[in-house]
C-alpha positions in Angstrom: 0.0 0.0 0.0 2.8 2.6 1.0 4.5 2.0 -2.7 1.6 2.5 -4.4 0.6 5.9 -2.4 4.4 6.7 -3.1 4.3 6.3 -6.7 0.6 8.1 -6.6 2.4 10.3 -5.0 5.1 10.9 -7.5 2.7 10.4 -10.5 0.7 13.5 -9.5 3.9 16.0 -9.2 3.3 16.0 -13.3 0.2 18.8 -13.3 1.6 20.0 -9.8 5.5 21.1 -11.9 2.7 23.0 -14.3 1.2 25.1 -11.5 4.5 27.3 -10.8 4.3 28.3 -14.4 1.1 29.0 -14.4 0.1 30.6 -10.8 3.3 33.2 -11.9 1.1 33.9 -15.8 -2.1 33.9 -13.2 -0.8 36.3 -10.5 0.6 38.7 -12.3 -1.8 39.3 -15.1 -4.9 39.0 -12.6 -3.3 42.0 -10.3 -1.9 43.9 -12.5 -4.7 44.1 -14.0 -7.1 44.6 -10.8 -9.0 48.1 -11.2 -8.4 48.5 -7.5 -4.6 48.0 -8.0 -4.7 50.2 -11.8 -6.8 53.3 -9.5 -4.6 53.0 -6.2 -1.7 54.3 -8.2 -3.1 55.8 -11.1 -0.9 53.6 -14.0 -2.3 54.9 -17.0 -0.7 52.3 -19.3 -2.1 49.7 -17.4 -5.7 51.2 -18.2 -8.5 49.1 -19.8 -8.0 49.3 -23.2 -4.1 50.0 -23.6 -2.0 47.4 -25.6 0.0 46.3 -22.0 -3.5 45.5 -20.1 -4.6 43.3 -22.8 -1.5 41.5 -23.0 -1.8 40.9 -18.8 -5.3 39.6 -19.8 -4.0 37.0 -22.5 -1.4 36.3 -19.9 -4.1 35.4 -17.1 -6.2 33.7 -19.5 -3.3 31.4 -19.7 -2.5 31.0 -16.5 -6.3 30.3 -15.4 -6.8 27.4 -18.4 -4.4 25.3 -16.5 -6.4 25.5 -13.6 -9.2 25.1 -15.5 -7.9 21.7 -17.1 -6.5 20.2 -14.0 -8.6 17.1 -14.2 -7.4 16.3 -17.8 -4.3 16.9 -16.4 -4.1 14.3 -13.6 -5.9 11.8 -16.2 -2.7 11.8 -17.9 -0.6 11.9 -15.4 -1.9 8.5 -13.7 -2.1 7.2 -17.0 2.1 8.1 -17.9 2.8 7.7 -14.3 1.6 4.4 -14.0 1.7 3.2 -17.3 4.2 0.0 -17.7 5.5 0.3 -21.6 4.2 2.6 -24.1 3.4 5.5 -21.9 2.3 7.7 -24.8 -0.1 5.3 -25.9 -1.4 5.3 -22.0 -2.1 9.2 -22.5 -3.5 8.9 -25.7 -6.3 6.5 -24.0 -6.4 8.3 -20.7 -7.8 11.8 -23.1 -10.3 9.9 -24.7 -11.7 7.9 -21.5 -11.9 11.3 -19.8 -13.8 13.2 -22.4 -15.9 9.9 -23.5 -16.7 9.6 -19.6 -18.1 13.3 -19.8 -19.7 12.9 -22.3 -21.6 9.7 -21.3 -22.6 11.6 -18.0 -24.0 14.7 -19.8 -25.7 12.6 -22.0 -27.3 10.3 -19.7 -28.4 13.1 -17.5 -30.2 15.0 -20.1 -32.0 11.8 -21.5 -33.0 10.4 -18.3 -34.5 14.1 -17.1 -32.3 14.5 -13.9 -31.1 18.0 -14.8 -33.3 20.7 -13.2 -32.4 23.8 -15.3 -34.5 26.2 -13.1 -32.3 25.3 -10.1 -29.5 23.9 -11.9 -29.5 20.8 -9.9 -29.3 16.9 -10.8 -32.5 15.2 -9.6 -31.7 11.7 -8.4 -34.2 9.4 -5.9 -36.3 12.6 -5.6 -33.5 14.8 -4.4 -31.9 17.6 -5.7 -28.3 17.8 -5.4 -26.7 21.4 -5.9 -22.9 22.1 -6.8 -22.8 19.1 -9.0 -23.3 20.2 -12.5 -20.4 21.9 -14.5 -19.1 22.4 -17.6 -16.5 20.1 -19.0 -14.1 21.1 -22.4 -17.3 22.5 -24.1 -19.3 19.6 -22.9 -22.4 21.1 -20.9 -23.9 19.6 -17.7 -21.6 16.9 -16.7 -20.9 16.3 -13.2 -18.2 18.3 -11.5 -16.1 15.6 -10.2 -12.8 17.9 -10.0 -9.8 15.9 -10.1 -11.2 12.7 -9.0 -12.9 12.5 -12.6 -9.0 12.6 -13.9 -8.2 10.3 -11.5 -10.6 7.9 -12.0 -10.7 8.0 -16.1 -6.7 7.9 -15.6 -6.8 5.3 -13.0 -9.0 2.9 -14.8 -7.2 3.5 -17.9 -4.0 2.5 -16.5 -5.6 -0.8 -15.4 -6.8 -1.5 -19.3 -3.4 -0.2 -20.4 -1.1 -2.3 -18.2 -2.9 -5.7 -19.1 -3.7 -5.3 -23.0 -0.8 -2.7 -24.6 0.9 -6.0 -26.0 -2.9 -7.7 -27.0 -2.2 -10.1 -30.3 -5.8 -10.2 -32.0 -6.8 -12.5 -34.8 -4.6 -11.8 -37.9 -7.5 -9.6 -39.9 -8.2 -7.3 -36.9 -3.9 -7.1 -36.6 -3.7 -3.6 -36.9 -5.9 -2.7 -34.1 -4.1 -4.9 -31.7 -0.7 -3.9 -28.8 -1.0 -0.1 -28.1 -3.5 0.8 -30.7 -6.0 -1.4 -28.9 -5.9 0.6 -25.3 -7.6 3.7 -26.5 -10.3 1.4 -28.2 -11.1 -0.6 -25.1 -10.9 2.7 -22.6 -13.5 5.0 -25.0 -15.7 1.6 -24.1 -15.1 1.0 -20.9 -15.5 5.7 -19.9 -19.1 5.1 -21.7 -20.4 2.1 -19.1 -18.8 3.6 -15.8 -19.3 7.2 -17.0 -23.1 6.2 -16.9 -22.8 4.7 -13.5 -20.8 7.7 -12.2 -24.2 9.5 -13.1 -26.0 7.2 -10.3 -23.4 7.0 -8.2 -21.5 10.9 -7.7 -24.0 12.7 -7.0 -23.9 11.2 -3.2 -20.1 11.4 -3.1 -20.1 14.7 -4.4 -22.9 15.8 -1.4 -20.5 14.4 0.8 -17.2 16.5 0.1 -19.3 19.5 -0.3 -20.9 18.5 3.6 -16.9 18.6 4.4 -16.1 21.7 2.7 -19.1 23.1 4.5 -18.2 21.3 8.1 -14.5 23.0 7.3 -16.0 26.6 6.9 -18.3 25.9 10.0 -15.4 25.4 12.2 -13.9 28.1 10.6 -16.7 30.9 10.7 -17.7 29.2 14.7 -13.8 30.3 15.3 -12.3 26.6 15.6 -11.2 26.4 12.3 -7.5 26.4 13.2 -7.8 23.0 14.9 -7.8 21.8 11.9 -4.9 24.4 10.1 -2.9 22.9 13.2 -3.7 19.1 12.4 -3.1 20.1 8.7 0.0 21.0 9.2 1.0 18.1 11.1 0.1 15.6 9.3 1.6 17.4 6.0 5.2 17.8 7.4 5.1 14.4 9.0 4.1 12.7 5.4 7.7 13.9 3.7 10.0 11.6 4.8 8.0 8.9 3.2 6.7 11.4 0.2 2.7 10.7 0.7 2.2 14.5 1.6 0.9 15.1 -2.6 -2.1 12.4 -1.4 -2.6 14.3 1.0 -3.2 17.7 0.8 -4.1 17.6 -3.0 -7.9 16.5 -2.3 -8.1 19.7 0.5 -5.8 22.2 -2.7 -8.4 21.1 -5.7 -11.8 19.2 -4.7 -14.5 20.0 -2.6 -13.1 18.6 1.0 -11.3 22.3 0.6 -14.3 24.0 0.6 -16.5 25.7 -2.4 -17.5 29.3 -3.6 -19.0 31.4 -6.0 -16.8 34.4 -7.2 -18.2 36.2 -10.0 -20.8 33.7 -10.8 -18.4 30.6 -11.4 -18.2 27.9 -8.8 -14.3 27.2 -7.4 -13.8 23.9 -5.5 -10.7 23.4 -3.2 -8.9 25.9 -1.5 -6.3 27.0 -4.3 -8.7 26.8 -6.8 -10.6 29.3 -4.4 -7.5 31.3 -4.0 -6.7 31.6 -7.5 -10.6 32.6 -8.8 -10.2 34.9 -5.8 -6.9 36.4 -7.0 -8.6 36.8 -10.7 -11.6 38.7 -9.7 -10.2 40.8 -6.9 -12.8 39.3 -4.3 -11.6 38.0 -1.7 -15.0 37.6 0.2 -15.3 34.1 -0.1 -11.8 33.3 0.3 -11.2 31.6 3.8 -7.7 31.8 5.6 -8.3 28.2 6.3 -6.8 27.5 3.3 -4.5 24.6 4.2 -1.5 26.9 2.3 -0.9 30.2 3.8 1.2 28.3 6.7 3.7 26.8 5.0 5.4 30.7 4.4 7.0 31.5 8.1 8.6 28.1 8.2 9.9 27.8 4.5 11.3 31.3 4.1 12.5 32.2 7.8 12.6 29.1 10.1 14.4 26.1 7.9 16.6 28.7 6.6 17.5 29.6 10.2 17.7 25.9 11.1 20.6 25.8 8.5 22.2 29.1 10.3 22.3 27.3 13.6 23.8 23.8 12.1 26.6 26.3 10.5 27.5 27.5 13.8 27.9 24.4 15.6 30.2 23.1 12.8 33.8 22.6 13.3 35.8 25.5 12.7 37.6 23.7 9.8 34.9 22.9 7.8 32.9 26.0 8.2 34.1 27.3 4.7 32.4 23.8 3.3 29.8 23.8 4.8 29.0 27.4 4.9 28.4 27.0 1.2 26.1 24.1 1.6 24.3 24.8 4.4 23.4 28.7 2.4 22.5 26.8 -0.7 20.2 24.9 0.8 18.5 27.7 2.7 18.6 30.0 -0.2 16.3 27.3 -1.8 14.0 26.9 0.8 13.8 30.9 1.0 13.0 31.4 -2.4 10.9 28.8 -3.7 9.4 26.5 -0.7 11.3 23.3 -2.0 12.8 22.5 1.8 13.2 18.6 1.0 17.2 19.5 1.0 17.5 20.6 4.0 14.6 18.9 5.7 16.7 15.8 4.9 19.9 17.1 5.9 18.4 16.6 9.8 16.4 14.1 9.3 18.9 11.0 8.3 21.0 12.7 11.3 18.6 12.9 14.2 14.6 12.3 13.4 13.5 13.7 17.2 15.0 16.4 15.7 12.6 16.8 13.1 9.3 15.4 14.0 9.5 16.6 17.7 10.8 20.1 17.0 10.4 20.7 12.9 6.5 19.2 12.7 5.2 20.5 15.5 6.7 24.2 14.7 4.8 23.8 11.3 1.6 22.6 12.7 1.8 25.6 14.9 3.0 28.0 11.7 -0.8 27.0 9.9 -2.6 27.1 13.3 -1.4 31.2 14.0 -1.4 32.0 10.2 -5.5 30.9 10.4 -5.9 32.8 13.9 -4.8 35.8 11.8 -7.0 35.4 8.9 -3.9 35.3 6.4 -5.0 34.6 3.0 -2.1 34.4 0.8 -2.2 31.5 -1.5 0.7 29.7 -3.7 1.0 27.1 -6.9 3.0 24.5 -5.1 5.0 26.0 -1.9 6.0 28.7 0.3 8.7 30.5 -0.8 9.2 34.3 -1.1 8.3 34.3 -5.2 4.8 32.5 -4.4 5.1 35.5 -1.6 6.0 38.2 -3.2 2.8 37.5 -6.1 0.2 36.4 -4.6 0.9 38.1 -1.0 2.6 41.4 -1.1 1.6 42.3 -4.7 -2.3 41.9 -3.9 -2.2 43.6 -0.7 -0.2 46.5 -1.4 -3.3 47.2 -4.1 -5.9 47.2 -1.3 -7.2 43.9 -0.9 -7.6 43.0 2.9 -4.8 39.5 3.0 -3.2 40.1 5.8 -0.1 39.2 4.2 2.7 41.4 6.8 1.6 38.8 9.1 3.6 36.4 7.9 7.0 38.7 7.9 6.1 38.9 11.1 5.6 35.4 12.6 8.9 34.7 10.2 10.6 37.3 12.6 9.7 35.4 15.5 9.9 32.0 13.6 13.9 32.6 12.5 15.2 33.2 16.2 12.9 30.3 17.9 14.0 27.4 14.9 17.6 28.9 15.1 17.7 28.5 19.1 16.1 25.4 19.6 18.0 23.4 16.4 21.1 25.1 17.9 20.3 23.4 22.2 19.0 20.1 20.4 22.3 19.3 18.4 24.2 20.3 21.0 22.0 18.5 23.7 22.3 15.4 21.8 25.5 15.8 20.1 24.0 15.3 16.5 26.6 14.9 14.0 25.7 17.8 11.6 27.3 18.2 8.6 31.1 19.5 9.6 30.6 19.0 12.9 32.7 16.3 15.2 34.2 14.8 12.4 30.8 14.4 10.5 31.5 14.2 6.9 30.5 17.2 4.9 29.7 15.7 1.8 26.5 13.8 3.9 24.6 16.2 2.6 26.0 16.9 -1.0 27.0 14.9 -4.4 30.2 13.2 -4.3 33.0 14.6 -6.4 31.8 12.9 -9.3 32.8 15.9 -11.7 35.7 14.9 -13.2 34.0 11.8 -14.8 31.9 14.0 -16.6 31.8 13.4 -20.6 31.3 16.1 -22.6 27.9 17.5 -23.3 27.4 16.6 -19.1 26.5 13.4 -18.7 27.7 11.6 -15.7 28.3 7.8 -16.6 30.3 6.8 -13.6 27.3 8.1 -11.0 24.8 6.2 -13.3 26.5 3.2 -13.5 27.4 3.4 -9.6 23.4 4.1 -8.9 22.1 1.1 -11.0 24.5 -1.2 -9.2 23.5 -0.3 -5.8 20.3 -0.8 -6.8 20.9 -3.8 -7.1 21.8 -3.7 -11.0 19.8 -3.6 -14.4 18.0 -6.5 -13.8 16.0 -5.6 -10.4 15.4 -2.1 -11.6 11.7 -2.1 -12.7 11.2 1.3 -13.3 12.8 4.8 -12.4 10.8 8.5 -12.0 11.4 11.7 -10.5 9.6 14.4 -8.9 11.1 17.7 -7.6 13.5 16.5 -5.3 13.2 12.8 -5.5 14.2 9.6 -7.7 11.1 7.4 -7.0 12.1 3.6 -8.1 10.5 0.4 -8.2 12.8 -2.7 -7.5 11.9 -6.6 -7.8 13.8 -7.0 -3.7 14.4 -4.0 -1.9 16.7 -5.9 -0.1 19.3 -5.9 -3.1 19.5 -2.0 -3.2 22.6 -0.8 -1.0 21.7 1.1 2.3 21.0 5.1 3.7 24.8 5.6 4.6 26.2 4.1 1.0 23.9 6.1 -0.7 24.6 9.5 1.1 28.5 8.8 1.7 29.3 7.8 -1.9 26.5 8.7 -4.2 25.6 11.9 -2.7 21.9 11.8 -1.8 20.6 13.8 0.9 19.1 10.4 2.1 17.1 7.1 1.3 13.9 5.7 2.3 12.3 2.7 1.2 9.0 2.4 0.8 7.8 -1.4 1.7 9.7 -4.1 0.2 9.6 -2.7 -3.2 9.7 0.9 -3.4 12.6 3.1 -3.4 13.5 6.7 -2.8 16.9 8.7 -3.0 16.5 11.9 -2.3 18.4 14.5 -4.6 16.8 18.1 -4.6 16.2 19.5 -8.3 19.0 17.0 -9.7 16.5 14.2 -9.0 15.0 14.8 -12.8 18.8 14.5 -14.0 19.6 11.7 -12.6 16.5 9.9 -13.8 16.7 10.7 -17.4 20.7 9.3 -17.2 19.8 6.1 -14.8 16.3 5.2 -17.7 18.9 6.2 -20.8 21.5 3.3 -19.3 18.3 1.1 -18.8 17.6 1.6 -22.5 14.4 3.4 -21.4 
């Protein structure tokens, strides 16, 4: 179960890479091009009308299809993710099921009579369910299913994908067999469960939206941040085994989030909120329990102090070395919210240190950020660029965020990560990186440089990685996400342990995932490293 979540996990990071790119096109175009922003100081050429504001709205219209498209999105993703062989052919398939699944749904609503146009409800058993109606890639009155209808179209695709991609069929019907047969049987397959869907979502989706509502009850009643707190919690305490996508993604993008109406469209999940709220300037509907906003303090002022208080307790000879790594590291984490490398640099050294001090620091961080109604969003984390555009920019244009809150916390944040990392390692003597002998290359690459072949490509660290794997032949497949190669092996118990991966191969640390899955964590080389490990592997 844990290596399926995992590679769920990493599966999913596909659409989630997209929302960076996106949330930056979304965020600037939708304030710069906020009236409220345009009239507070009076920019002429940003005016309704003038060639630069209808760039800005070309440039949110961009941003905002992403979002729009999500569920497509995740449909492939599961699908290539997932997908043994072939993986193009599993996309290919995974399309089709998704819109032949809408399609089927729309359709058998309208033919069966349980769309009530006057209240624009579905009408199933006598009851009229609300919120459940959208409209899908031009097809009109399908269920809103979010990115559970990617997920399942994708997810059942996969299925079809992985057991008849290498079909043989009778010699007439030849061409239609292997690969070309997947998206054939998944069009079929999206028309009998997109019709059961039709008698079967409208309860499911009743129940998310009876979360979402619980979740603004507890929030409007004032005990909303019990939850911000257990959020948080749970989220940081889900890294080391890299299930925290599973998690939060359902609270970021489906109705367990929450719902509203902003400017007559409905927004489901609590970035999709966010980021209609950011478009239209209204941020009336926009809760601070967001399940986002707490991530800032920690990400751009406590981890970064964390790595100032390991540099001091560091041996005076290796404070040069380490110096460099240790800044690197929290530079990262400052700037854009991936805190994976140094988040791993404690936790392989001392894990009190991070789920007795780090997770409960973070819980707290979401818990205060909700108590002061903060309600700055972000695509993926919470670094100072997601900051900066969808914090600072909208509030310094008017709208009530409450964004110099978290500047604030961060000012309390730095000194009270920095003081309490700084008494724990020395409390406990934890061999940081330079410190008592500790190697500094724990937390770095090995000098593996000077085997470099032109054009960059570093043979001798993907031979050494296959092998302690536990070579070609256990390897079953390879992937990456942000910060992490996510493998599958035949015997876990071939592939070499934490300490030979992090003392000669350079990962910031290794977990394994039951008996099967595999994870060497490598910050934003991880993508590197699995393109030269697959291209060995002939894949």
């Amino acid at each position: 179960m844990k290596a399926f979540f995992s590679k769920l996990s990493q599966a999913v990071m596909l659409p989630i890479a997209l929302l960076p790119a996106a949330g930056i096109m979304l965020g600037l175009g939708g304030s710069f091009t906020n009236q409220s922003m345009i009239d507070a100081y009076q920019i002429g050429i940003l005016q309704d009308g003038t060639l630069l504001n209808s760039f800005l709205q070309v440039m949110t219209a961009a941003g905002g299809i992403v979002f729009a498209n999500l569920p497509l999105m995740f449909a492939l993703a599961i699908a290539i993710g997932f997908a043994r062989a072939e993986k193009g052919a599993a996309a290919l398939a995974a399309t089709i099921a998704y819109l032949v699944m809408n399609v089927a749904i729309a359709k058998t609503l309208t033919v069966a009579g349980m769309v009530d146009t006057t209240n624009n409800t579905v009408v199933l058993m006598g009851n009229h369910y609300a919120g459940v109606l959208a409209d899908v890639l031009g097809i009109q009155n399908t269920l809103s299913m979010g990115v559970f209808g990617g997920l399942i179209a994708g997810g059942l695709t996969v299925i079809l994908h992985n057991k008849y991609h290498d079909i043989k069929l009778p010699e007439f019907l030849g061409f239609f067999g292997g690969a070309r047969f997947v998206p054939i049987i998944s069009a079929f397959s999206a028309l009998f469960y997109g019709i059961a869907l039709v008698f079967v979502w409208p309860y499911i989706g009743a129940a998310f939206g009876s979360i979402g509502a619980t979740l603004g009850e507890m929030t409007a009643s004032g005990h909303g941040y019990i939850a911000s707190f257990i959020f948080g919690i749970i989220e940081r305490a889900l890294i080391p085994v890299g299930l925290h996508h599973v998690f939060y993604l359902p609270l970021w993008q489906t109705e367990i989030g929450g719902t509203a109406e902003i400017a007559g469209h409905v927004f489901k999940g609590t970035q999709n909120i966010f980021f209609g709220s950011l478009a239209n300037g209204d941020y009336s509907q926009f809760s601070s329990t967001n399940f986002m906003t707490g991530k800032f303090p920690f990400m751009m002022f406590g981890l970064p102090a964390a790595a100032y208080a390991m540099y001091t307790v560091a041996d005076k000879e290796n404070k040069t070395a380490v110096g460099g790594l240790l800044f690197s590291v929290a530079l990262t984490a400052f700037l854009t919210g991936i805190t994976e490398p140094i988040e791993f640099t404690f936790l392989f050294l001392s894990a009190p240190l991070y789920y007795f001090i780090h997770v409960p620091l973070a819980g707290l961080s979401f818990m205060i950020m909700d108590l002061l109604q903060v309600k700055v969003g972000m695509t993926f984390s919470g670094g100072f660029i997601d900051f900066a555009l969808f914090g600072m920019l909208p509030g310094l244009t008017g709208t009530e965020n409450h964004w110099y809150y978290i500047p604030l916390l961060g000012l309390i944040y730095g000194p009270v990560y920095f003081f309490l990392f700084r008494w724990f390692i020395l409390k406990f003597d934890v061999k940081t990186p330079g410190r008592k002998g500790s190697a500094v290359a724990v937390v770095r690459k090995k000098d593996y440089h000077a085997s470099k072949a032109a054009g960059g490509a570093n043979d001798a660290q993907a031979d050494e990685m296959i092998e302690a794997l536990g070579g070609k032949d256990n390897i079953v497949d390879v992937d990456a996400c942000i910060t992490r190669l996510r493998i599958t092996v035949k015997d876990g118990d071939l592939v070499k342990d934490n300490k030979y991966w992090t003392e000669h191969l350079g990962a910031k640390g290794l977990v394994k995932i039951g008996s099967t899955g595999i994870q060497a964590i490598y910050g934003a080389q991880a993508a590197g490293f699995k393109a030269q490990i697959n291209a060995k592997l002939g894949k």
